[in-house]
C-alpha positions in Angstrom: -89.6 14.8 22.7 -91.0 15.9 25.9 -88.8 16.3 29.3 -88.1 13.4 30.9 -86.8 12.5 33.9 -84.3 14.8 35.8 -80.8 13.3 35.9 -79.6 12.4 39.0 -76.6 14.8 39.8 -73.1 13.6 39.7 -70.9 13.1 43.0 -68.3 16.0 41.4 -68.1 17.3 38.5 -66.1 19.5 35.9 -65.7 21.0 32.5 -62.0 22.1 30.9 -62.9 25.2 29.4 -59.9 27.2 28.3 -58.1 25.2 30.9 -55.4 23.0 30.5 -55.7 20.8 33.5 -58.8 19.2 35.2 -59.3 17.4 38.1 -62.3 16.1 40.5 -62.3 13.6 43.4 -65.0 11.8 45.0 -65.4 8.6 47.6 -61.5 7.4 47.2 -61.4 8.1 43.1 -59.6 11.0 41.8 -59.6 11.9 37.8 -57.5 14.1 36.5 -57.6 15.5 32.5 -54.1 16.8 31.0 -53.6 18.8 27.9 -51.1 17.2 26.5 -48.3 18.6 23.5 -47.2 15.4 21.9 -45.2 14.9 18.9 -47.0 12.3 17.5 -50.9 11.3 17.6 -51.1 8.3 15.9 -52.9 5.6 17.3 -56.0 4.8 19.5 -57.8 7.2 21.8 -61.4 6.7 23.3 -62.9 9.4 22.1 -62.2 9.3 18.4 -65.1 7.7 17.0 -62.8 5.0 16.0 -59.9 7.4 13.7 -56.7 5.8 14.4 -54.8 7.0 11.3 -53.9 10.4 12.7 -50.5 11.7 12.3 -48.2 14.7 13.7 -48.1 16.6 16.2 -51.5 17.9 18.8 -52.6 18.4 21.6 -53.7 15.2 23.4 -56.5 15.0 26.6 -55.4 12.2 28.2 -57.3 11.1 31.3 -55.9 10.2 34.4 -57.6 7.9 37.3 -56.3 7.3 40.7 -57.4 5.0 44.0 -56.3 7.4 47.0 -57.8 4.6 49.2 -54.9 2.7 48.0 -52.0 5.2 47.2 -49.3 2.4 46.3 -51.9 1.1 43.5 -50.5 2.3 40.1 -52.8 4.9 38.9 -54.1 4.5 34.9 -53.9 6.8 32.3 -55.9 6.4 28.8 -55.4 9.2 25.7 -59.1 10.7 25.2 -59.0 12.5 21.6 -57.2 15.6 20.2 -58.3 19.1 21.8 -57.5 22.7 20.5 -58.5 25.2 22.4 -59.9 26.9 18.7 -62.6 23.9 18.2 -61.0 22.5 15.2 -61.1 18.9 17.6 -63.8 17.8 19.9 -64.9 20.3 22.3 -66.4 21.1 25.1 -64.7 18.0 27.4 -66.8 17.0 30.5 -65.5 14.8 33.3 -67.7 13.4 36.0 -67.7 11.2 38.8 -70.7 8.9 39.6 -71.7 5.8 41.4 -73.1 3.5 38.6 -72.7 -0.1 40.0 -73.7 -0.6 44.3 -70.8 -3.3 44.3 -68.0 -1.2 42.8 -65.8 -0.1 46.1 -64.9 2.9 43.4 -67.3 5.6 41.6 -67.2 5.7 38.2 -66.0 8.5 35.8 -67.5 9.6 32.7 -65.8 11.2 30.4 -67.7 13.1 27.0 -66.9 15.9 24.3 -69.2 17.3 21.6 -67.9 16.8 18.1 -69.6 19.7 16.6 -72.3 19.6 13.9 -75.8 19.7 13.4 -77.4 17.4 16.0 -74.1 15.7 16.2 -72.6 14.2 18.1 -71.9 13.8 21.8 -68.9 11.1 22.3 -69.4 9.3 25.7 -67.1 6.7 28.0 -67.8 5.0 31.1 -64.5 3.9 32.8 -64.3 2.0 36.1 -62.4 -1.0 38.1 -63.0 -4.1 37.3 -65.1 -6.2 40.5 -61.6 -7.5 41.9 -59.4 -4.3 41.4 -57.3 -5.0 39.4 -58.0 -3.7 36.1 -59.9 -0.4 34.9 -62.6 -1.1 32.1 -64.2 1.0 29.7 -67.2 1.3 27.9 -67.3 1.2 24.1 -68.3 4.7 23.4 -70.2 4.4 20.6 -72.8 2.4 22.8 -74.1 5.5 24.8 -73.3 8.3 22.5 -75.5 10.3 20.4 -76.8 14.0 20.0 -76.7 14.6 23.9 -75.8 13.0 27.0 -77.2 10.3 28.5 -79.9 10.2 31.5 -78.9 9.2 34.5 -81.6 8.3 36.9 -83.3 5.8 39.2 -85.3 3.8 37.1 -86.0 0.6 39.6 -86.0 3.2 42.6 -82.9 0.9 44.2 -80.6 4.4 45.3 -78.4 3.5 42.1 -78.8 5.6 39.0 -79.5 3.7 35.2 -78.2 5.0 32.0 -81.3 6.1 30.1 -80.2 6.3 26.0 -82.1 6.7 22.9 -82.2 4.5 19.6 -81.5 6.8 17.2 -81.8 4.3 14.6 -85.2 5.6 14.4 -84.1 9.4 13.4 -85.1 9.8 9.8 -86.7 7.0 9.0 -90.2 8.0 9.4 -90.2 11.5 9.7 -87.9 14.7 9.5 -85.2 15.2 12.8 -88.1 17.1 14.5 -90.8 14.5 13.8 -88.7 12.3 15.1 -89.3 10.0 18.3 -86.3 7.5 19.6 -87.2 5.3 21.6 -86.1 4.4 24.7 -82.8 2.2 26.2 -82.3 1.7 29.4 -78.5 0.1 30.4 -77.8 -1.2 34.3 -73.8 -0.7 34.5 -72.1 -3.5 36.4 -68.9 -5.1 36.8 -67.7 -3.0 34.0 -70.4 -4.0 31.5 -73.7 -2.2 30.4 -76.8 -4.9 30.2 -79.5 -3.6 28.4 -82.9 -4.0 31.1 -85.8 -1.9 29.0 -87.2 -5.1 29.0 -87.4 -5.8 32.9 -90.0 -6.1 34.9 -88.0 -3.2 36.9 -88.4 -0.7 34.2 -91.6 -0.8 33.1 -93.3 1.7 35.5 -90.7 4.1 34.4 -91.3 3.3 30.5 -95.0 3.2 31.2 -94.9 7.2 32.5 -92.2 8.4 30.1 -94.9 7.2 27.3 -97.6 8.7 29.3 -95.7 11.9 29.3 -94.8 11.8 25.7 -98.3 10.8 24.4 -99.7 14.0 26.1 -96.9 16.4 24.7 -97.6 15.0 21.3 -101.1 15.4 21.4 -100.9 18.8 22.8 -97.8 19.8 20.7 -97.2 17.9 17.5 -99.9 15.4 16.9 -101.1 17.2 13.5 -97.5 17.5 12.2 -95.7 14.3 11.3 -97.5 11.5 13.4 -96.1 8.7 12.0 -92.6 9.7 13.6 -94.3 9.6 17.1 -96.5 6.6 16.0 -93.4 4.3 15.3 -91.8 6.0 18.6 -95.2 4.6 20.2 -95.8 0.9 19.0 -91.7 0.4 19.8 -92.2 1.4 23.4 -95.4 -0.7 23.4 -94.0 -3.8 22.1 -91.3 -3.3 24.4 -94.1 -3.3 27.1 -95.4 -6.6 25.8 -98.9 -4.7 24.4 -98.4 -4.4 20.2 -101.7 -5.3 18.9 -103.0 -2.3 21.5 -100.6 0.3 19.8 -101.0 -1.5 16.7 -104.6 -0.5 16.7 -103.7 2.8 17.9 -101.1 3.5 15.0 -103.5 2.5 12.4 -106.2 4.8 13.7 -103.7 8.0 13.6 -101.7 7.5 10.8 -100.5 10.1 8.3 -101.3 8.5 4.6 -99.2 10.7 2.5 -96.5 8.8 1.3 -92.6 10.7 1.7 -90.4 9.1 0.0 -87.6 10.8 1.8 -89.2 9.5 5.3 -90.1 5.4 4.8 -88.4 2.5 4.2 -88.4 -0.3 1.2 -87.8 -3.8 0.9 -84.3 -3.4 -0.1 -83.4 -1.2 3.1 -85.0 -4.0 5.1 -83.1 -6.3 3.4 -79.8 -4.3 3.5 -78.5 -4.2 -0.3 -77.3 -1.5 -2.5 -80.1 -0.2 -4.5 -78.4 -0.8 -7.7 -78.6 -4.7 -6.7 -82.4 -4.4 -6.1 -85.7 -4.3 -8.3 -87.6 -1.5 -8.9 -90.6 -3.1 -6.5 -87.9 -3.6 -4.1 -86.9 -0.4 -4.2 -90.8 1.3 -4.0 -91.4 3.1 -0.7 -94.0 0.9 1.6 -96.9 2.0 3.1 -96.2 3.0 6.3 -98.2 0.2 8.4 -95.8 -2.2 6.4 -92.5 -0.4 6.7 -92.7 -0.3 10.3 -93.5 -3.7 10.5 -90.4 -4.4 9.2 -88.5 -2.3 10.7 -89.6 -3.1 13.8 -88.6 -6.6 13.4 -85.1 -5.7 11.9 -84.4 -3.4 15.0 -85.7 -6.7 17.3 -88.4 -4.7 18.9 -90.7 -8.1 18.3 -90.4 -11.1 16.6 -91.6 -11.5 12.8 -94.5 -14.1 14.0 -95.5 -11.9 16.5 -95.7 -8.8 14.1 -97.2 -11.6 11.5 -100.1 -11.7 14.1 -100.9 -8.3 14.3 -99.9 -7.0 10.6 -100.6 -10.3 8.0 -100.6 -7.9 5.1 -96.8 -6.8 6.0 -95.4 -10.4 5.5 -93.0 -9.6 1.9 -91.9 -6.6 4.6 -91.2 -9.0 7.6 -89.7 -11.3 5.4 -87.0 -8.8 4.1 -86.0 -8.0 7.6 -85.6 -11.4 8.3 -83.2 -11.7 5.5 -80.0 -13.3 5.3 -76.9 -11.5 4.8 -73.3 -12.6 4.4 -70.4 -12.3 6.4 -69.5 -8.6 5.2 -71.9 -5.6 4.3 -73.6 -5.5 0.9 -73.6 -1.7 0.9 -70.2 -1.4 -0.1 -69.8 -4.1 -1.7 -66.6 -5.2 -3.6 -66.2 -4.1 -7.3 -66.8 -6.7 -10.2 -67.4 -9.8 -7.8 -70.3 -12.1 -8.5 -70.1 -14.0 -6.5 -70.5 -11.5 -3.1 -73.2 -9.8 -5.4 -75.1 -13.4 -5.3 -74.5 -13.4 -1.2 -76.5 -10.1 -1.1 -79.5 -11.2 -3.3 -80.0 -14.7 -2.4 -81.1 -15.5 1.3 -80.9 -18.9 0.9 -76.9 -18.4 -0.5 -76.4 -16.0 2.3 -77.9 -18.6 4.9 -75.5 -21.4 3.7 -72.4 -19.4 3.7 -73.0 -18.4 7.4 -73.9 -22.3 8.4 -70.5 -23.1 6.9 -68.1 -20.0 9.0 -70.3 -21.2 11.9 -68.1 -25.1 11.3 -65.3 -23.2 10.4 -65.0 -20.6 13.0 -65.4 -23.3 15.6 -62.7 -25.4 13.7 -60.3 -22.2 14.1 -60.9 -21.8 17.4 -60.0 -25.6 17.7 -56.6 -25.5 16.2 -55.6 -22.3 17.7 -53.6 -19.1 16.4 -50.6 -21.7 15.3 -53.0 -23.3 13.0 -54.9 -20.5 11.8 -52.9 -19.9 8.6 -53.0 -23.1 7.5 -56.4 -23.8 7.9 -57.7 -20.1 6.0 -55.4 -21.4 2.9 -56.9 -24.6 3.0 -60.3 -23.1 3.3 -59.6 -20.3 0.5 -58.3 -23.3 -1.8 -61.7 -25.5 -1.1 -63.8 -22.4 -1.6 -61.8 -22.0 -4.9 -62.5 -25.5 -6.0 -66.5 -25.0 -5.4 -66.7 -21.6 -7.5 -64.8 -23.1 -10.7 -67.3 -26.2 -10.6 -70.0 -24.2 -10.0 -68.6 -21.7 -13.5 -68.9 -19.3 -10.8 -67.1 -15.8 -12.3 -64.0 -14.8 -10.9 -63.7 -12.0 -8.7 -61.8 -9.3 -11.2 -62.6 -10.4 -14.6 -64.9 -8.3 -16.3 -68.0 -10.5 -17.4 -69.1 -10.8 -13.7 -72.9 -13.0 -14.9 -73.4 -16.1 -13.4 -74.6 -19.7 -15.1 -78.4 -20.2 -14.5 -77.7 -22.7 -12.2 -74.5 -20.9 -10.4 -76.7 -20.0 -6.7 -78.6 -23.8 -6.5 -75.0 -25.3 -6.8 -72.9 -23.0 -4.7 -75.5 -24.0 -2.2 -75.1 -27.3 -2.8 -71.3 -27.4 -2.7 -71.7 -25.0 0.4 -73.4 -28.1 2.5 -70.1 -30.3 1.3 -67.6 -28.4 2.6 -69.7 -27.4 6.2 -69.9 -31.6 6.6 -66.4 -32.3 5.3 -64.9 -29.8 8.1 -67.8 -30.5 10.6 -66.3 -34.2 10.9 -62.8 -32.7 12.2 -65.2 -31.5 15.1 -66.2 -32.8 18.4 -67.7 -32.0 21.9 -69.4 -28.9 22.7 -67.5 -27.5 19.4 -69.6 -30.4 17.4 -72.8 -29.3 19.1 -72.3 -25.6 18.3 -71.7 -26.1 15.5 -75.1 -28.4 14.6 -77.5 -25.4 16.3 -79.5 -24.0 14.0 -78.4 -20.0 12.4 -81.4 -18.4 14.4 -80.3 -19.5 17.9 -76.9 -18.6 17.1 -77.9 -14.9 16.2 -80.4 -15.1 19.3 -77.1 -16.1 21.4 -75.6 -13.6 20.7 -78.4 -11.0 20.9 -78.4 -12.0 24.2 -74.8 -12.1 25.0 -75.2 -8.3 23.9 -78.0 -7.4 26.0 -75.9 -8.7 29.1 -73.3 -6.3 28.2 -70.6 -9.3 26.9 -70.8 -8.1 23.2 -70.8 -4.4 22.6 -74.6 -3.2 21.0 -72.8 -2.5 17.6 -71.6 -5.8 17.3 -72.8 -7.3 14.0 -75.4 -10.3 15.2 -74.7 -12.6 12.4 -73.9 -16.5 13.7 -70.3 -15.8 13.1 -68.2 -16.3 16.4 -65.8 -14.8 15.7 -62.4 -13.2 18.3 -65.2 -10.9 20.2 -68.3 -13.5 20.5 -65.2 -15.7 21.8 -63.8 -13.4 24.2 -67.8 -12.7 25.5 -68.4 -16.3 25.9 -65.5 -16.6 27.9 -66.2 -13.7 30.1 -69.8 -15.0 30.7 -68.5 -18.6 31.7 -66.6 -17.0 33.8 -69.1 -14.7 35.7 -71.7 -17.6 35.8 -69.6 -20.4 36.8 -69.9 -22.6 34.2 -68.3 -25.7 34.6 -66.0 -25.5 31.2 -63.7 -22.8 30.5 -63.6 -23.3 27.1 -64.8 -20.8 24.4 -67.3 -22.6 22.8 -71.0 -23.0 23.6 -72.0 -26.1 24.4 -76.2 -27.2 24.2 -75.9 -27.0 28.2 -74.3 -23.8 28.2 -76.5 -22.0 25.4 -79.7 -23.7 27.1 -78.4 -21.8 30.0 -77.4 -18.4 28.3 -80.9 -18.3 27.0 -83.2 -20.8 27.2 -85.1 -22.2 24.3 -88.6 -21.8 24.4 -90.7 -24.5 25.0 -93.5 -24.6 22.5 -96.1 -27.6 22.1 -95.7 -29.1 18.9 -98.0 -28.0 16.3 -101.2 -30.3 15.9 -103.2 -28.8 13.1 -104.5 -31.3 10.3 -104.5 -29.4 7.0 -107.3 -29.2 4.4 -106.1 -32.1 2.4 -106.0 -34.2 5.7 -108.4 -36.2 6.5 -108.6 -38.9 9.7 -107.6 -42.8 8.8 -111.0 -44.5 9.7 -108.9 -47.6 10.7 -106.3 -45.6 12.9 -105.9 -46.8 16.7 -107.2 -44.8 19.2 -104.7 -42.2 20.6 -104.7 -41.3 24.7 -106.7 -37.9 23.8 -109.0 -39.8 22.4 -109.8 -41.9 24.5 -109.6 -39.2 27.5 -111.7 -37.1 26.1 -114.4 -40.5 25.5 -114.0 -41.0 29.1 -114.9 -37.1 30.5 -117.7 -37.3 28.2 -119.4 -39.7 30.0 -117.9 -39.0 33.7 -119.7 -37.0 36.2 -117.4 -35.6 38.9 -114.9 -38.2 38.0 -116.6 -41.3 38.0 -119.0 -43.1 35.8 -122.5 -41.3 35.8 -124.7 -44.4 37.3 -122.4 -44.2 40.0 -122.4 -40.8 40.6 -126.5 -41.3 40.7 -126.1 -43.6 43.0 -124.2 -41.8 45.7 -126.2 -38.9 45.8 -129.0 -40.8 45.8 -127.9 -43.0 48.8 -126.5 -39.4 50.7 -130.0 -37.9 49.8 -131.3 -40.6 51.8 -129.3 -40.1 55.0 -129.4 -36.6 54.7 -133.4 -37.4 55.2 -133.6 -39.9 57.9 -135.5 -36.8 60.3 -138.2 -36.3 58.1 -138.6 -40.3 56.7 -138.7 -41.0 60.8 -140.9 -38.2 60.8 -143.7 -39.6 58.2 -143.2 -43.6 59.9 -144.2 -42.3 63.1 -147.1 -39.9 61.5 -146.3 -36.8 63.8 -148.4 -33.8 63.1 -145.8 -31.5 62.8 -144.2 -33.7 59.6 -143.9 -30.2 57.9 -141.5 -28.6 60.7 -139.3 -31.8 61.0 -138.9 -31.6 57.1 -138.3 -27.6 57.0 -135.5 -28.1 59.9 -134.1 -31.1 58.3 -133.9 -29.9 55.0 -132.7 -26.1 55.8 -130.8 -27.1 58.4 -129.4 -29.9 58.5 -126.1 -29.8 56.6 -125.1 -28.0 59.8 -125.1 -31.6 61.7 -126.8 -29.8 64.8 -129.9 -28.9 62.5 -129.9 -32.8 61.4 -129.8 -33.7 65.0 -132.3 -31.5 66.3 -134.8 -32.5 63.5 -134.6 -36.6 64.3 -134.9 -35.1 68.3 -138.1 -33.5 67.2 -139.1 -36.3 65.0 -138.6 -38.9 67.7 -140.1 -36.8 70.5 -143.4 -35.4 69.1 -146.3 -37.4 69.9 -148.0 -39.7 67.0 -151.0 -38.7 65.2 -153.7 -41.7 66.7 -155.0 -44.4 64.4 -158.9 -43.9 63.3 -161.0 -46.9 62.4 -162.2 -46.9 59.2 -165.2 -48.0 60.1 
């Protein structure tokens, strides 16, 4: 990918080297990194791409923050990751200091090691105090880290740096590591949290040029040599910039059409499943228009009716990223269970399932830890129940088949047990728990791109501890007037507001007017502006101008009464002139002055 913008240089910065010890200090913050000997290093660190089973002895980084503006304020300390000086751990450890949020009385640090690898793997933290001091927060790292660093620079031109990232979801998928072109993400940090603004007005100058600069580098550079990996890099960015059937049309003019297997995607990636659970069709690489379609809705870069708009031959695609999946991941899916093999290939099984832990997740957020036991038995038992009356195979056994009818009636039984456990539901819980799937996984899209829900948080409907815990902080921040975990209709029409469509009013072939039906108001408006002229009937209409026509031409009528022999001056003033009042005065002046032509006899 082409340069990009320069980063914006940190307010210190510093690298451990060989070192043992580290420190920097900017504007009242002081961070410090200390080699550690301990005995044992089991247990979290931020840096570890999530490893917690490590045992023995090492050497631990742990990082260090301190506010010298307040020096009887307890400074924090959080383990980083394992370091040997050899590289058998992460390496090369950075530590900077940066001012990220405007409000923050204290810079930020940023802490970041490389794991070693082939393009791999830069691991990257943001820590900072929370907006009343009293805690330190950090980011989740795998949200910004990747094969490099970050970008830090002044997208909105404000004086305050963004955190420019890449999707490197889109490494691979299209075309070889070097053919490959990640879009753009741009993060605000604020109070602690990263919210995702690609999509503001703010950024778009900045997204607009960085595409400008890249579309020129390609075309000078690469454009003969894997174009659909720039292509896909192209209609993302676009889409982003609300212009897809532009770079649709573009993408479709450039395309490469030899088929890689090794570079495209299929229905059953799009849908998520093991292959061994797919059909051979499923399984067949699409044509590239249609892969990206899909992809491009399963990554959220536009909705599948707007792709359906521009790409109606990519619907089986769009449909298959639009699939449901259940509650856990169908590629590693459990051994000899039927059941969790019918989640993964039946969208409408999957759809139930989640409709039903929506009721249930807001029932065990109702009764509390205390009654969380309880109710997961209960639930386990009644799930039981459905599976045997359904001749549903039990997980384990070896004949793992289902009964012909085994999907139509766990459906079935599904919709039971969501309204049997729905009725021990009431207020906002009740009314969360009627929304429809979509605008739950749209809720918390959204609580994600606000920085509540960390970006690798599954959006599935599920509330689950961490949707909770976001919800929470977002009441909180917006002052909403209920503290309570759940989302109301208020509070979700207030998270994200529900679009506000016009009802559809198409009459389908087979539909044909009732000759007898009553007239409806558009009706009989659009009777009425057929025959209205100017808003009022048209003999009216005719008979105004007719009567202002008249007045307008009193000059020249005085004019002809009195047979002056300059009728044809009076009429040329009057009419030319005399919408300026003083031309219409100065006509019936010259009307009423000239002298009369004299009567002859007609004998």
């Amino acid at each position: 990918m082409a340069q990009t913008d320069q980063s914006v240089p940190p307010l210190a910065h510093g690298e451990i080297g060989d070192r043992t010890y580290l420190d920097v200090a900017a504007s009242g913050l002081k961070a410090s990194i200390d080699l550690r000997q301990l005995p044992d290093c089991q247990g979290e660190t931020l840096l570890d791409e999530g490893d917690s089973s490590r045992r023995g002895a090492c050497r631990m980084a742990v990082l260090r923050l301190e506010d010298t503006t307040h020096p009887a304020s307890t400074p924090y300390e959080i383990r980083l990751t394992p370091y040997s000086a050899d590289g058998s751990d992460a390496r090369d450890l950075q530590l900077d200091l940066r001012r990220l949020d405007a409000k923050a009385a204290l810079p930020q640090a940023i802490v970041s090691v490389f794991t070693g690898g082939a393009h791999c793997c830069t691991l990257l933290s943001i820590l900072g105090r929370t907006p009343e001091g009293a805690n330190w927060t950090h980011t989740a790292t795998p949200e910004l880290s990747g094969e490099g660093p970050p970008l830090f620079t002044d997208v909105d031109g404000d004086g305050t740096p963004e955190i420019v990232t890449q999707d490197e979801s889109f490494l691979y998928v299209f075309a070889s590591h070097a053919g490959s072109w990640p879009p753009a993400i741009i993060y605000r940090y604020s109070g602690g949290r990263l919210i995702d603004v690609t999509r503001d007005a703010a950024s778009r100058p900045w997204l607009e040029t960085d595409l400008k600069r890249n579309e020129g580098f390609w075309q000078k550079e690469q454009s003969g040599n894997e174009p659909n990996g720039f292509l896909a890099y192209y209609v993302a960015t676009k889409a982003e910039l609300g212009q897809l059937s532009q770079a649709w049309d573009y993408m479709k003019a450039h395309q490469s059409h030899e088929e890689d297997p090794a570079f495209s995607v299929s229905l059953c990636t799009l849908i998520g499943r093991q292959d061994a659970l797919c059909t051979q069709d499923e399984r067949a690489p699409l044509p590239f228009p249609q892969g990206l379609a899909g992809f491009l809705v399963s990554r959220s870069y536009v909705t599948g009716d707007e792709m359906l708009k521009v790409a109606p031959d990519a619907e089986a695609a769009i449909r298959a990223a639009t699939w449901y999946r259940p509650d856990f991941s169908c590629l590693n899916l459990p051994k000899k269970n039927g059941v969790a093999a019918m989640l993964c290939a039946n969208s409408d099984a999957a759809q139930h399932e989640l409709q039903f832990d929506q009721v249930y997740y807001a029932l065990r957020q109702t009764v509390g830890p205390d009654g969380w036991k309880t109710l997961k038995q209960e639930v386990i038992t009644a799930e039981n129940d459905l599976d045997r009356e359904c001749g549903l195979p039990i997980p384990g056994a070896d004949d793992q088949s289902l009964p012909p009818n085994g999907a139509a009636c766990y459906i079935e039984g599904m919709d039971r047990l969501t309204q049997t456990y729905r009725a021990r539901l009431s207020g906002a819980a009740l009314e969360e728990s009627l929304r429809p799937l979509d605008r739950h996984i749209a809720l918390q899209t959204r609580l994600m791109q606000l920085g509540y829900l960390p970006k690798v948080s599954p959006a599935d409907g599920v509330y689950g501890e961490s949707t909770r815990a976001a919800i929470l902080a977002w009441k909180k921040d917006t002052g909403r007037p209920e503290d309570t975990a759940f989302l109301s209709d208020a509070d979700a029409q207030a998270l994200l507001p529900a679009p506000s469509t016009p009802a559809a009013s198409t009459i389908s072939p087979t539909e044909t007017a009732s000759p007898t039906a009553p007239e409806t108001e558009a009706s009989v408006a659009s009777a009425t502006t057929s025959h209205t002229l100017l808003g009022m009937s048209v003999g009216f209409a005719l008979f105004i101008l007719a009567i202002g026509t008249g007045i307008y031409l009193v000059p020249f009528f005085v004019a002809c009464l009195r047979n002056t022999p300059r009728k044809l001056t009076v009429f040329l003033v009057n009419f030319f002139l005399g919408w300026t009042i003083l031309g219409w005065v100065a006509a019936l002046v010259l009307a009423l002055s000239v002298e009369t032509r004299p009567k002859t006899d007609a004998n």
